[in-house]
N, CA, C and O atoms as CSV, one atom per row, in Angstrom:
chain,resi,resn,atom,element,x,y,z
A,1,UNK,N,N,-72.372,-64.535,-83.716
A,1,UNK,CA,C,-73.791,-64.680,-83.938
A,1,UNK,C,C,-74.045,-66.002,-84.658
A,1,UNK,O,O,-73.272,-66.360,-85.547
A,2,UNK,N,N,-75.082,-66.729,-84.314
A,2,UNK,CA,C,-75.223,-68.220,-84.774
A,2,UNK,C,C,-76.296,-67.867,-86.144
A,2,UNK,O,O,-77.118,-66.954,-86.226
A,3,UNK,N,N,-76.030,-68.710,-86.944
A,3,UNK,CA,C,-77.365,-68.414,-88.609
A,3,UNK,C,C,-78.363,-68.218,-88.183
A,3,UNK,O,O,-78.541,-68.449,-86.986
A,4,UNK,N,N,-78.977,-67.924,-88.652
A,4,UNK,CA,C,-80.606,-68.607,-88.773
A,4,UNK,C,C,-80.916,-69.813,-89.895
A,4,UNK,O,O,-80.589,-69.785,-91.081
A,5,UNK,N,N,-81.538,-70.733,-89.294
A,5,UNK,CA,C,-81.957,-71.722,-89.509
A,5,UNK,C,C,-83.416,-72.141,-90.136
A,5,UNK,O,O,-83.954,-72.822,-89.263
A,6,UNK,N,N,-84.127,-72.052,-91.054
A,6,UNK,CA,C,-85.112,-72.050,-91.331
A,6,UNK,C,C,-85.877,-73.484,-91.745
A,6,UNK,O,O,-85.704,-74.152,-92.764
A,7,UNK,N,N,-86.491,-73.656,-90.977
A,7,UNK,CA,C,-87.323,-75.396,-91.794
A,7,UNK,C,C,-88.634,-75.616,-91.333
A,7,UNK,O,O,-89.307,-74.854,-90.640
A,8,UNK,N,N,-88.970,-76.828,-91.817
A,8,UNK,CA,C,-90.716,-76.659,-91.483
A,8,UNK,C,C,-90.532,-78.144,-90.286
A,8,UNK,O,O,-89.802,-79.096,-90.011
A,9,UNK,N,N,-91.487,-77.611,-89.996
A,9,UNK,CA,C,-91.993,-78.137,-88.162
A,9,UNK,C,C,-92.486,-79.495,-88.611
A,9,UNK,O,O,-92.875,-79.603,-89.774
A,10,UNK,N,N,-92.515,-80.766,-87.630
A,10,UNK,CA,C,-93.018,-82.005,-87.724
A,10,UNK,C,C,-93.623,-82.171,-86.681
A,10,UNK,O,O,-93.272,-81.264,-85.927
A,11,UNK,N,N,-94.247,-82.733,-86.258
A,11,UNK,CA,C,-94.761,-83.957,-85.115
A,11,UNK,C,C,-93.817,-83.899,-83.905
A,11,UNK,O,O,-93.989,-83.477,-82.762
A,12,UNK,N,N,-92.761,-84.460,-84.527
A,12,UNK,CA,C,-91.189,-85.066,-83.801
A,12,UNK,C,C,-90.695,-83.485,-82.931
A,12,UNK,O,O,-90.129,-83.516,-81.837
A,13,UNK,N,N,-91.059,-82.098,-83.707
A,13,UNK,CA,C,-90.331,-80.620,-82.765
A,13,UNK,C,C,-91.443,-80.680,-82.340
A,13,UNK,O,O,-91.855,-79.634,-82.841
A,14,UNK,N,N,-92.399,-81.128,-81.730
A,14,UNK,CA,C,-93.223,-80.143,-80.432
A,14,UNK,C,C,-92.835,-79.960,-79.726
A,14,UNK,O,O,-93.419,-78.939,-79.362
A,15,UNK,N,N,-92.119,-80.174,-79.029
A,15,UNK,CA,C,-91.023,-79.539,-77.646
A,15,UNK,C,C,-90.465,-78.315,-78.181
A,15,UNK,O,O,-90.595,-77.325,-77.460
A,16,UNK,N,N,-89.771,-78.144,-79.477
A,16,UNK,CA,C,-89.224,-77.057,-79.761
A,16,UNK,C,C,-90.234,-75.978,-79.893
A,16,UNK,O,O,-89.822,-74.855,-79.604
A,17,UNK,N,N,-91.745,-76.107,-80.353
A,17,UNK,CA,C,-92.901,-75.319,-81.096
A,17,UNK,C,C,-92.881,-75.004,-79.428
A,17,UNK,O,O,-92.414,-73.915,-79.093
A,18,UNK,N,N,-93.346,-75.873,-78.431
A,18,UNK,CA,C,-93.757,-75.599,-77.210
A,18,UNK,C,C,-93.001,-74.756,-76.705
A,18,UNK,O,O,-93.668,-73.908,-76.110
A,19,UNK,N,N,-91.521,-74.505,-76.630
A,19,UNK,CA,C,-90.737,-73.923,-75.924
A,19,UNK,C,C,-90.773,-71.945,-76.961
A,19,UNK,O,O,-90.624,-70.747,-76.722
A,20,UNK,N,N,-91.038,-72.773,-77.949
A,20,UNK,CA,C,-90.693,-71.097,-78.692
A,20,UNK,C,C,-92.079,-70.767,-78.786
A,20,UNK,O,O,-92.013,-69.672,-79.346
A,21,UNK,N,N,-93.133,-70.969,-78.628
A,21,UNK,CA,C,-94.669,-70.599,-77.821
A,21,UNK,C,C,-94.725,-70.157,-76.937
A,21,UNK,O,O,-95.161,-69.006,-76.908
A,22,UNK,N,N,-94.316,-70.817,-75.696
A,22,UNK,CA,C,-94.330,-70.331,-74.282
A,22,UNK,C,C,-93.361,-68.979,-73.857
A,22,UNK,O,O,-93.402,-68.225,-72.885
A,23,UNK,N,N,-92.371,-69.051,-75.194
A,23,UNK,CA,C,-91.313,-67.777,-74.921
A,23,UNK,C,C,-92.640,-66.688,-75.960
A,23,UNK,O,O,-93.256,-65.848,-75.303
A,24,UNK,N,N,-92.794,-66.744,-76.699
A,24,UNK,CA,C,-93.460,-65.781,-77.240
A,24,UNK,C,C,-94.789,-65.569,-76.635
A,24,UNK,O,O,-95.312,-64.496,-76.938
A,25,UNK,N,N,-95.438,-66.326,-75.869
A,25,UNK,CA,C,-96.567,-65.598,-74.680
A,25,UNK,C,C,-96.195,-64.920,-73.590
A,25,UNK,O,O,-96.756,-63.960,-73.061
A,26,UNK,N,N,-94.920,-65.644,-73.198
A,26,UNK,CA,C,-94.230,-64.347,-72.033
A,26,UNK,C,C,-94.087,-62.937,-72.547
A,26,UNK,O,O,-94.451,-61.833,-72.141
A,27,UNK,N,N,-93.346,-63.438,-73.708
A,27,UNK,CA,C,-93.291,-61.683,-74.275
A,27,UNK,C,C,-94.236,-60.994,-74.525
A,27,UNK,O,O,-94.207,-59.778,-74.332
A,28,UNK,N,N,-95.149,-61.545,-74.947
A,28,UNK,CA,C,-96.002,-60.712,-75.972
A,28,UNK,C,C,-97.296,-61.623,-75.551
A,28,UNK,O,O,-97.172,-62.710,-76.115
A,29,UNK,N,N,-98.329,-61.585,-74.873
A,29,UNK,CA,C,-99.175,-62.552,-74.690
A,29,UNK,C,C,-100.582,-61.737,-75.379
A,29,UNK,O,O,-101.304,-62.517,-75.999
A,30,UNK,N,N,-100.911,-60.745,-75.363
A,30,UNK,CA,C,-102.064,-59.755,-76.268
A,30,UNK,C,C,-101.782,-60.015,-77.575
A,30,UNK,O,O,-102.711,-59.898,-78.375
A,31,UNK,N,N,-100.332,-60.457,-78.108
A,31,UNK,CA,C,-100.204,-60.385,-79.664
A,31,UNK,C,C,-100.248,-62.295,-80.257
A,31,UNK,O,O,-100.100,-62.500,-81.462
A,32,UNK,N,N,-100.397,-63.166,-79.566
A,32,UNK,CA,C,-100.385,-64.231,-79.273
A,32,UNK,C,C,-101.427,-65.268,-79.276
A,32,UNK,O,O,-101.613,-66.359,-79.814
A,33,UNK,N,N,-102.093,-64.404,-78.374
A,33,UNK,CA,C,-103.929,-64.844,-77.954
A,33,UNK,C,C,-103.510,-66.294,-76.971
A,33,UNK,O,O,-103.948,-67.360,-77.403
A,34,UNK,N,N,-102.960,-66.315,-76.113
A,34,UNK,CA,C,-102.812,-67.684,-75.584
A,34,UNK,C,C,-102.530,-67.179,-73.848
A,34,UNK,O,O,-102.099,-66.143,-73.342
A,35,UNK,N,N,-102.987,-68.408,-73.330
A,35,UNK,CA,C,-102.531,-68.231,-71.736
A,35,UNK,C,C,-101.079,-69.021,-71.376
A,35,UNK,O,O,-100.875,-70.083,-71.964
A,36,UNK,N,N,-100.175,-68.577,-70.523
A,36,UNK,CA,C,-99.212,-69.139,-70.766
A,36,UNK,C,C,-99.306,-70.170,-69.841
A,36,UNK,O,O,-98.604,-71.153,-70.078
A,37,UNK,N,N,-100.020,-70.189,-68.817
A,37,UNK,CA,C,-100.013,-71.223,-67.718
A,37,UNK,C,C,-100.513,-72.457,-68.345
A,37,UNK,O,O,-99.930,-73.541,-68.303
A,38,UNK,N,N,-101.829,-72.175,-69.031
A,38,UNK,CA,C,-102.950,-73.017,-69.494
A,38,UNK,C,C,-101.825,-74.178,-70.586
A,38,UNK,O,O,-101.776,-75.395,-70.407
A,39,UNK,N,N,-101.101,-73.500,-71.568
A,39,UNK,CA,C,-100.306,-74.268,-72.466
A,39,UNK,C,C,-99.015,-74.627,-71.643
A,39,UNK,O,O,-98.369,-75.628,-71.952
A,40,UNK,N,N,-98.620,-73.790,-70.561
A,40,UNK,CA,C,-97.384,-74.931,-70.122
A,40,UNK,C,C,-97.749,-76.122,-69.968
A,40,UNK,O,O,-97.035,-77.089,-70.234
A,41,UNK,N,N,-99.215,-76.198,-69.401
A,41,UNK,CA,C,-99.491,-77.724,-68.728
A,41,UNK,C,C,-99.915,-78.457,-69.559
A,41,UNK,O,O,-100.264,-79.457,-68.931
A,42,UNK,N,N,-100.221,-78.690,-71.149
A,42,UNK,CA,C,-100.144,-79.717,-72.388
A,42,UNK,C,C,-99.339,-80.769,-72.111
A,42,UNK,O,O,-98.171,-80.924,-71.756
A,43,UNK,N,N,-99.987,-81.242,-72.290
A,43,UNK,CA,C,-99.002,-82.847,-72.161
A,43,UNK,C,C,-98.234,-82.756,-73.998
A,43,UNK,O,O,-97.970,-81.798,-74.725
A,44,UNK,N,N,-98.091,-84.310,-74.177
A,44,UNK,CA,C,-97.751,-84.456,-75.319
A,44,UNK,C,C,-98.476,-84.301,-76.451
A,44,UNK,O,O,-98.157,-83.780,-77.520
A,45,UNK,N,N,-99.877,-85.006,-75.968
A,45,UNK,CA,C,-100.893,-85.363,-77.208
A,45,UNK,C,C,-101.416,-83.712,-77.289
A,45,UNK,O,O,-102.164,-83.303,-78.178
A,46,UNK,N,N,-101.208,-83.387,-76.867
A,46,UNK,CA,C,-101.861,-81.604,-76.575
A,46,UNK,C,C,-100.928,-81.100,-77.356
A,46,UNK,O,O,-101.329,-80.627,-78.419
A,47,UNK,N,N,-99.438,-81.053,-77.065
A,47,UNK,CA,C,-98.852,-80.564,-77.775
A,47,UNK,C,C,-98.323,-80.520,-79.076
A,47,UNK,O,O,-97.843,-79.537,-79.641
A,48,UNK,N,N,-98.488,-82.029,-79.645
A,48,UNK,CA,C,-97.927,-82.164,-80.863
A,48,UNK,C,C,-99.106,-81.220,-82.231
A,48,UNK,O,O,-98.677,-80.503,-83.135
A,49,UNK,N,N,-100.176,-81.456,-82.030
A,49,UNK,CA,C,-100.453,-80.785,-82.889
A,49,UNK,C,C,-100.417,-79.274,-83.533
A,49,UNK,O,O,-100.868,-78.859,-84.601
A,50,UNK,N,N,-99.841,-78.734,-82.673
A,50,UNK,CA,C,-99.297,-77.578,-82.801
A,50,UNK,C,C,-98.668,-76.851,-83.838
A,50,UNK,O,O,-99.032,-75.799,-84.362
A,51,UNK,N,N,-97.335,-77.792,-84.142
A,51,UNK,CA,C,-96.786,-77.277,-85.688
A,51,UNK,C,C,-97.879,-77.245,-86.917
A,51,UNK,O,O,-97.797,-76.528,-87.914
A,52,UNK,N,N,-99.146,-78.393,-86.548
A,52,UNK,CA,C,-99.776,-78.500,-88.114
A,52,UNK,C,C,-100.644,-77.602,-87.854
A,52,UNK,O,O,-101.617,-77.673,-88.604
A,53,UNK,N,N,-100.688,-76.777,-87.087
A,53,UNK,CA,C,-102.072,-75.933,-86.827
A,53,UNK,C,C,-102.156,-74.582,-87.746
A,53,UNK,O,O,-103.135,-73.841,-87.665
């Protein structure tokens, strides 16, 4: 089993925020409030703000 890793989000992980978003609307999209199609298609500038939100 690998640690867990705990740290705070920048600018620089939106790819990571994006990817562990889009996994948690598949799962769970009622507990979420998000469309998953609508946020796959974020570009960058869409996506970075994300962690500070």
């Amino acid at each position: 089993m690998s640690p867990v890793v705990i740290g705070r989000l920048s600018g620089e992980d939106w790819r990571t925020w994006r990817r562990l978003r889009l996994a948690a609307l598949a799962d769970a999209p009622g507990v979420f409030h998000g469309d998953p199609e609508e946020e796959r298609a974020y570009d960058e500038a869409r996506g970075r703000p994300w962690p500070h939100g």
